[in-house]
N, C-alpha and C positions, 0 to 999 in steps of 0.2 A: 785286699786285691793284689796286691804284690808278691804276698808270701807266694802264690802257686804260678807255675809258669802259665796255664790257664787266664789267672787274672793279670798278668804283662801283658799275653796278648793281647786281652781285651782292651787291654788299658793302650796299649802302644797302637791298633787301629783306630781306638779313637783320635790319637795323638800325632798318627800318619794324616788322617786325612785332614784333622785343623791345622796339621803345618800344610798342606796342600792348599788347602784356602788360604791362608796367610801369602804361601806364596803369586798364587794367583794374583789377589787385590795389589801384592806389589807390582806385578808383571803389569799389571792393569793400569797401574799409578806409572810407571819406568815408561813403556809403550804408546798410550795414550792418552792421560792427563796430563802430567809437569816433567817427563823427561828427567825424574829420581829415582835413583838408582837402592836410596835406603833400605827401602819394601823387601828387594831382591835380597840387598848384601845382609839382612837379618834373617830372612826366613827363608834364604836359598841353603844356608848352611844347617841351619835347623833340621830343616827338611830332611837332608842327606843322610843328618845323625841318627833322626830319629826311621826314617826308612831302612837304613842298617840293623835298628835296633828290631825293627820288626820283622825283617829277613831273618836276625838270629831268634828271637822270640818264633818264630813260626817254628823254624828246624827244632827248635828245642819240644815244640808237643806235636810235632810231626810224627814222631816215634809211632803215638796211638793213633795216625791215620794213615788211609788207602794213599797208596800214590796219588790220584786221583784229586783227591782230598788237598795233597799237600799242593800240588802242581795249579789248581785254582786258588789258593792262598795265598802261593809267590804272584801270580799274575794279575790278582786284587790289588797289589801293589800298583801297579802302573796308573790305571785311569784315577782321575781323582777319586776321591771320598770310595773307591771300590773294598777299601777294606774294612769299612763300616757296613757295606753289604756284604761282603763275605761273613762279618762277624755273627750279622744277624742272623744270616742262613745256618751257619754254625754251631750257633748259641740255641736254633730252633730244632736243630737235626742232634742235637746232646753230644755231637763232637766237641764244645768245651766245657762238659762236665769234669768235672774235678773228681780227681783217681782215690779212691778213699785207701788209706790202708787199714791194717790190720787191728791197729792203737785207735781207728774212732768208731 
């Protein structure tokens, strides 16, 4: 899953949107439960890392799509868990089909 920048992406939407839950249930726990701040101070920086990672993961197989394409990718980003529905959409429409070369 790693080797292709294909399966990063896959792999970093899924990984965007459980740091998005994570942070949530903290914001949840900070906010309205016990006034802890731990939830946040774990999975607020998580979040950031790995939402980076999937900003660059997106540009890197952006190459093989429409503006279009790439411009709902980046903005799956924002609402929670949206880049597990971008992926699915993606993953149905063969935009992250993996590039075969020449050697397979």
């Amino acid at each position: 899953m790693l080797s292709t920048p294909e399966g990063r992406f896959r792999l970093l939407a899924l990984a965007e949107a459980v740091s998005w839950a994570g942070l949530l249930i903290g914001m949840f726990f900070k906010y309205v439960v016990v006034n802890n701040e731990i939830g946040v101070k774990v999975f607020g920086p998580l979040h950031g890392v790995i939402f980076v990672g999937y900003v660059v993961v997106t540009l890197m197989v952006a190459h093989r799509w429409d503006r279009r394409t790439t411009i709902w990718a980046l903005l799956a980003s924002i609402p929670p868990f949206g880049t597990v529905v971008f992926e699915r959409w993606a993953q149905r429409k063969g935009h992250l089909d993996e590039v075969r070369t020449a050697r397979d």
